[in-house]
C-alpha angles and dihedrals in degrees: 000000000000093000091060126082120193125209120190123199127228098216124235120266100319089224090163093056088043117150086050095043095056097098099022145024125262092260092054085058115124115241138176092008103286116027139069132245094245086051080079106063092031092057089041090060093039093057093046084056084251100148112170111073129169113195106201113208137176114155129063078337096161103092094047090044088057092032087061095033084060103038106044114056102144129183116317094206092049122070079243109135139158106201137169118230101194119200115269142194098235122184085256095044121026091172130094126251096303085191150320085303105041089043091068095037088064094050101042088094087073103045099023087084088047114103100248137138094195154356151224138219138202147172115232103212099062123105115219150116112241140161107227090191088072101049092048091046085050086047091058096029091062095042087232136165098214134004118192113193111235141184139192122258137170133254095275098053086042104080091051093058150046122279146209132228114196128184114219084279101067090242118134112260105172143343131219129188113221103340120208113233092269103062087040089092099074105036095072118124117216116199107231110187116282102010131126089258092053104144105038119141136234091241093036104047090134112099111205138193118246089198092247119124143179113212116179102230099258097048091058092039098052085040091057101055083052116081119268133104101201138042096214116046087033121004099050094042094047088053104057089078097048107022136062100248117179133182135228116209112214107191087184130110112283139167140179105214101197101125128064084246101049088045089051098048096042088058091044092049080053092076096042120111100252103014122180101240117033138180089210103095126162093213106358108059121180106250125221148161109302101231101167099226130176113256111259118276121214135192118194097324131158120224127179130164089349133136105222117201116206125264095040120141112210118182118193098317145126126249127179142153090010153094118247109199130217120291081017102163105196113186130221111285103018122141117211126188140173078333132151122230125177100182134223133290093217141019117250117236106262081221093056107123089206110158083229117025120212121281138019107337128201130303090010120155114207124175121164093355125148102205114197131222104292105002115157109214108187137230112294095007114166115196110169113122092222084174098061099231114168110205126018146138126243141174100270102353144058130214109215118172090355090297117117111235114202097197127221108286099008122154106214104192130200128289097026114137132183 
């Protein structure tokens, strides 16, 4: 493993997780209570003894720069290191990240004098459990010049993502971003015995990309003085006819968390009995910033099928089918369901004279809500969308994929009903 740098990648605008991408990037998001989305690949490479890692940011990155600044101090005395390489206008480039390519290309003048064989390369914004050990032995093994980690999906995911094409060997044939129905057809696998495929299912006979890749040195340096901004839509498919480029088949749970419904239903999922994903591991825990926090106080509250971060204050109310984040402050009386809370990053002063306090105050209905860091949602609220609407608009809150958005900040005041 130490002959191995990662490099995770910041992600563009986030225009699909917007609201919650406004004042910070995908892999800055909140998740699970009390983590961030970037705690995931980062944990993924520690625990594989990957070490080196560059984050390349570029928007709203802020709060992930000091998310990462504050969380990932290693040894002093190992190589070890978890640093940010921001965008930048240089004398040769004066543009911004033009895509996942052209990313790295820009900040290859940082990493390229760095020892390393090969690399490997993330989103920040995916939600998994991998070992990393696996993928990189399979990389070697293989004698390839690029790996790319793939899964199967099913007709619907498919479209969203990129696809496969094998021919009755197992050996990579083509390779399509995001293909339309029609051209579905002829991208199914079938898992013919010994080959690399063995183990897709009828209802899942689509192999996709993760977006993680191994590269040996040589291959990405060579790609990234060719033309091409992204790995997926130009450099993945112009290899297949010159490189050795193999797959990895991950048959664990995986998400890629880029739009305000597959956000919501990855966290809900979080509170299921037997969830796919899960915190609660035995030898790989999910690191985060260390806040030392009081453990949550409840009075008379009712919780059911809930995930409860510390520090949460919950006064005579009902939870249930949903995640409370940290700092999260619930008044009497209020009624939460399948709902979405990502805390708080202070405490409020219990002698603050705000019109609306910070929190859930009483007598508030939520029901599929996502509520942002901070929000103030006022005495008697009701956010439900009994009317089903998909996308709007509100003051102080958004309705995206029919779920209601209370955005970072936001002051929600009385009387206000969706």
């Amino acid at each position: 493993m130490n002959d191995v740098l990662t490099l995770i990648l910041g992600g563009g605008r986030g225009t699909r997780l917007f609201p919650l991408t406004h004042m910070r990037s995908k892999p800055a998001v909140p998740i699970g209570g009390k983590y961030r989305l970037i705690d995931i690949p980062i944990s993924n490479c520690l625990h594989a003894d990957l070490k080196r890692i560059f984050v390349l940011t570029q928007f709203n990155s802020a709060s992930l720069n000091r998310h990462i600044a504050q969380t990932y101090r290693l040894d002093l005395f190992s190589d070890g290191f978890v640093e940010v390489l921001a965008a930048e206008q240089t004398p040769d480039n004066s543009d911004w990240f033009q895509g996942t390519a052209d990313a790295v290309r820009q900040a290859s003048r940082h990493f390229a004098g760095h020892d390393a064989d090969y690399y490997l390369i993330l989103a920040g914004d995916h939600l998994y459990r991998m070992d990393f050990t696996e993928l990189i032995d399979a990389h070697i093994e293989s004698q390839a010049d690029i790996t790319i980690a793939a899964q199967p999906v099913n007709a619907g995911d498919a479209t969203q993502m990129g696809i496969f094409r094998f021919d009755a060997l197992g050996h990579i044939a083509g390779f399509e971003e995001k293909p339309n129905a029609a051209r579905l057809a002829d991208m199914k696998s079938s898992a013919t015995p010994g080959s690399p495929l063995h183990g897709l299912t009828a209802d899942k006979p689509f192999v996709a990309s993760m977006g993680i890749y191994v590269f040996s040195r040589e291959v990405l340096l060579d790609i990234l003085q060719q033309p091409g901004i992204d790995f997926g839509k130009e450099i993945i498919p112009a290899a297949l006819g010159t490189l050795n480029v193999q797959s990895f088949l991950y048959r664990g749970y995986w998400a890629d968390v880029g739009t305000i419904q597959a956000f919501y239903d990855a966290n809900i999922q979080l509170t299921r009995r037997g969830a796919p994903f899960s915190f609660f591991h035995p030898h790989r825990p999910i690191y985060t910033h260390p806040r030392f926090l009081p453990a949550t106080r409840t009075f008379d509250a009712r919780i059911d099928t809930s995930i409860v971060a510390e520090g949460c204050y919950l006064d005579t109310c009902e939870i249930r089918d949903s995640v409370v984040g940290i700092r999260s402050r619930v008044g009497p009386g209020a009624r939460i369901a399948r709902t979405v809370l990502l805390g708080a990053d202070v405490y409020q002063d219990e002698r603050a004279r705000d019109e609306v306090p910070l929190g859930i105050g009483a007598n508030v209905v939520l029901d599929r809500v996502i509520v942002d860091k901070n929000a103030c949602i006022a005495d008697g609220v009701r956010l439900v969308n009994d009317s089903g609407v998909t996308h709007a608009d509100g003051d102080g809150w958004y309705i995206r994929d029919g779920i209601i958005v209370v955005p970072k900040g936001a002051v929600v005041t009385s009387g206000v009903t969706t």
